[in-house]
Residue frames as qw, qx, qy, qz and C-alpha x, y, z in Angstrom:
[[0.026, 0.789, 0.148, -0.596, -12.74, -65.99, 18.34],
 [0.526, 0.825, 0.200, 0.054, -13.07, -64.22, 14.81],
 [0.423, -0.345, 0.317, 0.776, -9.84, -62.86, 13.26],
 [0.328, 0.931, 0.118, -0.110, -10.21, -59.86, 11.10],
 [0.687, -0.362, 0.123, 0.617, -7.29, -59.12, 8.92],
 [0.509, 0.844, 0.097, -0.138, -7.10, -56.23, 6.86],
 [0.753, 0.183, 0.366, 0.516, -4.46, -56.26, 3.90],
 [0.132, 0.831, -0.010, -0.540, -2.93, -53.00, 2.43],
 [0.595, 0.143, 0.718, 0.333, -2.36, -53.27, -1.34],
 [0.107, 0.108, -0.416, -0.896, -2.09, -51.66, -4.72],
 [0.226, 0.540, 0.757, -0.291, -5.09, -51.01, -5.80],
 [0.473, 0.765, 0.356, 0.254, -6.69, -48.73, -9.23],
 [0.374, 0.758, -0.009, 0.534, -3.57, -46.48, -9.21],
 [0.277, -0.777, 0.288, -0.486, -3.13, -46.14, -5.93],
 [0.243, 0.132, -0.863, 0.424, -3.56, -47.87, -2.54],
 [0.805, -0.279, -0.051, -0.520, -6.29, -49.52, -0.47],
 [0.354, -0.266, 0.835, -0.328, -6.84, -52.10, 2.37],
 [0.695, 0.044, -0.608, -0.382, -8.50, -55.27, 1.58],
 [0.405, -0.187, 0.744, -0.497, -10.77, -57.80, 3.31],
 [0.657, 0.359, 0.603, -0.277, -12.28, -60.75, 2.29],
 [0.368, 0.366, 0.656, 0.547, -11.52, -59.82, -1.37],
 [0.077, 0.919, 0.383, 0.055, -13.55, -56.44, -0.65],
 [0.415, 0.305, 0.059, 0.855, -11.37, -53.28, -1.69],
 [0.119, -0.573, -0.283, 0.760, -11.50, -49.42, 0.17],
 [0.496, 0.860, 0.116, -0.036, -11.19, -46.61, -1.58],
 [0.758, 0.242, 0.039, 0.605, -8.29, -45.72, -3.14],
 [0.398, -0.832, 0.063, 0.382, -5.77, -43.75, -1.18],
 [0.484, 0.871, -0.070, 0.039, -2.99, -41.95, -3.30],
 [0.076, -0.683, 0.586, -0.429, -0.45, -42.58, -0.41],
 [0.530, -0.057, -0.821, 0.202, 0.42, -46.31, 1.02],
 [0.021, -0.190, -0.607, 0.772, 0.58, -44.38, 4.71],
 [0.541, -0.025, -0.038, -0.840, -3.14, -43.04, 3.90],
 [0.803, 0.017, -0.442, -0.399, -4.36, -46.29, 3.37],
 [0.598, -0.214, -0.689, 0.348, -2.54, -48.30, 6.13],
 [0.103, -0.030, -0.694, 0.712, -3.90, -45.68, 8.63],
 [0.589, -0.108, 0.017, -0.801, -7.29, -45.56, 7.51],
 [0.716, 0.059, -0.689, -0.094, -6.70, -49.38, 7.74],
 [0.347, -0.100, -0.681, 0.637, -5.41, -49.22, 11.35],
 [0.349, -0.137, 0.185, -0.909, -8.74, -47.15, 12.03],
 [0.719, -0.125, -0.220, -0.647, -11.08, -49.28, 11.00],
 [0.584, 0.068, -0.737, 0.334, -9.00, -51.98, 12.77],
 [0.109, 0.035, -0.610, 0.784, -9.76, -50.13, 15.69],
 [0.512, -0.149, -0.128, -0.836, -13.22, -49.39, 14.98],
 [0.682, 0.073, -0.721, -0.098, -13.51, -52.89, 14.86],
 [0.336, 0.007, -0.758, 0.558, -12.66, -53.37, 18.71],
 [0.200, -0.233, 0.197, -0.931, -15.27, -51.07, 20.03],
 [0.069, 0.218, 0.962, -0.150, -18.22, -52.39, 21.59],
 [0.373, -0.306, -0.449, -0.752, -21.73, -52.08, 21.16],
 [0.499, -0.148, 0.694, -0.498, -24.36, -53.17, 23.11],
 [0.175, 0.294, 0.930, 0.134, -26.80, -57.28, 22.12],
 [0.535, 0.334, -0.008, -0.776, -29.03, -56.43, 19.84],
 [0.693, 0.283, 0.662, 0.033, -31.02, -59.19, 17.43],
 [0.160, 0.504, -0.469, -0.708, -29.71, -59.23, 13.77],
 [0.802, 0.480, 0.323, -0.151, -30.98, -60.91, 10.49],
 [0.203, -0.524, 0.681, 0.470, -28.92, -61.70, 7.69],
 [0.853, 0.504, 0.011, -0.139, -29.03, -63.25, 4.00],
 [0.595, -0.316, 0.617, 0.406, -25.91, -66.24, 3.87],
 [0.075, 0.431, -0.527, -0.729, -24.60, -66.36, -0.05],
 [0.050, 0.108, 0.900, 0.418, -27.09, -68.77, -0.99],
 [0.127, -0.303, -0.446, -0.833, -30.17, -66.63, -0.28],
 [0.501, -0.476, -0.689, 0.220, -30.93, -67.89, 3.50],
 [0.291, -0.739, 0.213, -0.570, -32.20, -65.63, 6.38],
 [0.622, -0.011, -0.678, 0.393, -31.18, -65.71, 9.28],
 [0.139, -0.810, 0.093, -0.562, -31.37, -64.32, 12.57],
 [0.828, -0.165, -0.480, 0.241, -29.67, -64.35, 15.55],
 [0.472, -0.881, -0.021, 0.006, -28.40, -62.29, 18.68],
 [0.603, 0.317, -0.302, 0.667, -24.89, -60.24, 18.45],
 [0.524, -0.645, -0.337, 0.443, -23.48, -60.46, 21.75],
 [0.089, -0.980, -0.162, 0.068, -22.07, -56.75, 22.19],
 [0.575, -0.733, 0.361, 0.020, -19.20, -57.54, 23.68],
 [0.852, 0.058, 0.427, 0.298, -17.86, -60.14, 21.13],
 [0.209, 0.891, -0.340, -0.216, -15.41, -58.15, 19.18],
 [0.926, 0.153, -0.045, 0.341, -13.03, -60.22, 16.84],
 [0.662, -0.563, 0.195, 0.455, -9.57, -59.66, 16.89],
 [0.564, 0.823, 0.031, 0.065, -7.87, -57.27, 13.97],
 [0.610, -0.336, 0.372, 0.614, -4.56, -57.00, 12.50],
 [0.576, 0.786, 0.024, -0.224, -3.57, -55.25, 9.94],
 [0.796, -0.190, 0.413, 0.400, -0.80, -56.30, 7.59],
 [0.308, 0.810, -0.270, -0.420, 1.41, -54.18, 5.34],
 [0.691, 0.435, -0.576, -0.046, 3.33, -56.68, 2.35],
 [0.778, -0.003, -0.614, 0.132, 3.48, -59.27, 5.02],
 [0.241, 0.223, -0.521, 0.788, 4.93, -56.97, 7.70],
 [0.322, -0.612, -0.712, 0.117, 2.82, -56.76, 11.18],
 [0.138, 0.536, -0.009, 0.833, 1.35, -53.42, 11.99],
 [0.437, -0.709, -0.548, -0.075, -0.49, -53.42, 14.94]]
Protein backbone atom coordinates (compact mmCIF):
# COMPACT_ATOMS: atom_id res chain seq x y z
CA UNK A 1 0.00 0.00 0.00
CA UNK A 2 1.06 3.70 -0.94
CA UNK A 3 2.35 5.91 1.92
CA UNK A 4 1.67 9.54 1.61
CA UNK A 5 3.67 11.72 3.87
CA UNK A 6 3.21 15.24 4.07
CA UNK A 7 6.14 17.38 5.67
CA UNK A 8 5.51 20.82 7.39
CA UNK A 9 8.40 23.25 6.77
CA UNK A 10 9.68 26.76 6.39
CA UNK A 11 8.89 27.84 3.43
CA UNK A 12 9.09 31.78 1.45
CA UNK A 13 8.71 33.54 4.85
CA UNK A 14 6.47 31.53 6.28
CA UNK A 15 5.21 27.92 6.48
CA UNK A 16 3.94 25.17 4.17
CA UNK A 17 3.57 21.33 3.92
CA UNK A 18 5.57 19.51 1.45
CA UNK A 19 5.28 16.39 -0.72
CA UNK A 20 7.36 14.90 -3.06
CA UNK A 21 9.45 18.13 -3.20
CA UNK A 22 6.02 19.97 -4.16
CA UNK A 23 5.41 23.08 -1.73
CA UNK A 24 1.59 24.57 -0.48
CA UNK A 25 1.02 27.83 -0.08
CA UNK A 26 2.50 29.67 2.36
CA UNK A 27 0.81 29.86 5.71
CA UNK A 28 2.02 32.75 8.07
CA UNK A 29 1.43 30.41 11.14
CA UNK A 30 3.25 26.77 11.55
CA UNK A 31 -0.42 25.62 13.18
CA UNK A 32 -2.09 26.97 9.77
CA UNK A 33 -0.04 24.95 7.78
CA UNK A 34 0.11 21.66 9.84
CA UNK A 35 -3.76 21.76 9.86
CA UNK A 36 -4.31 22.47 6.40
CA UNK A 37 -1.74 19.59 6.18
CA UNK A 38 -3.78 17.27 8.46
CA UNK A 39 -6.78 18.14 6.00
CA UNK A 40 -5.53 17.21 3.06
CA UNK A 41 -4.18 14.13 4.93
CA UNK A 42 -7.61 13.41 5.45
CA UNK A 43 -8.86 14.28 2.18
CA UNK A 44 -6.58 11.83 1.12
CA UNK A 45 -8.52 8.86 2.92
CA UNK A 46 -11.84 9.48 1.37
CA UNK A 47 -13.06 7.32 -1.22
CA UNK A 48 -14.24 7.68 -4.56
CA UNK A 49 -15.76 5.43 -6.68
CA UNK A 50 -13.27 3.04 -10.14
CA UNK A 51 -13.11 5.12 -12.69
CA UNK A 52 -10.41 4.71 -15.84
CA UNK A 53 -7.49 7.26 -15.68
CA UNK A 54 -4.66 8.26 -18.18
CA UNK A 55 -1.55 9.72 -17.23
CA UNK A 56 1.87 11.14 -18.73
CA UNK A 57 5.04 9.22 -16.51
CA UNK A 58 8.19 11.91 -16.44
CA UNK A 59 9.51 10.70 -19.56
CA UNK A 60 6.53 11.62 -21.76
CA UNK A 61 4.58 8.05 -21.65
CA UNK A 62 0.73 7.64 -21.52
CA UNK A 63 -0.77 5.62 -19.74
CA UNK A 64 -3.94 4.35 -18.67
CA UNK A 65 -5.29 2.34 -16.23
CA UNK A 66 -8.26 1.73 -13.71
CA UNK A 67 -8.21 3.52 -10.06
CA UNK A 68 -9.75 1.15 -7.84
CA UNK A 69 -11.97 3.58 -5.59
CA UNK A 70 -11.41 2.12 -2.65
CA UNK A 71 -7.53 2.06 -2.70
CA UNK A 72 -6.67 4.96 -0.55
CA UNK A 73 -2.91 5.19 0.55
CA UNK A 74 -2.07 5.72 3.91
CA UNK A 75 -1.10 9.54 5.18
CA UNK A 76 0.89 10.90 7.90
CA UNK A 77 1.79 13.98 8.46
CA UNK A 78 5.03 14.96 10.14
CA UNK A 79 5.91 18.15 12.01
CA UNK A 80 10.22 18.50 12.41
CA UNK A 81 10.21 14.79 12.75
CA UNK A 82 7.44 14.67 15.37
CA UNK A 83 4.24 12.32 14.46
CA UNK A 84 0.98 14.11 14.04
CA UNK A 85 -1.63 11.98 13.17
Amino acid sequence: MTKVVYEIVEHDGGWAYKLDGVFSETFRRREDALNAAKAAAAEQQLGGKTEGISYQDPDGVWHEEVAEGGDRPVTDVVDNGRDQR
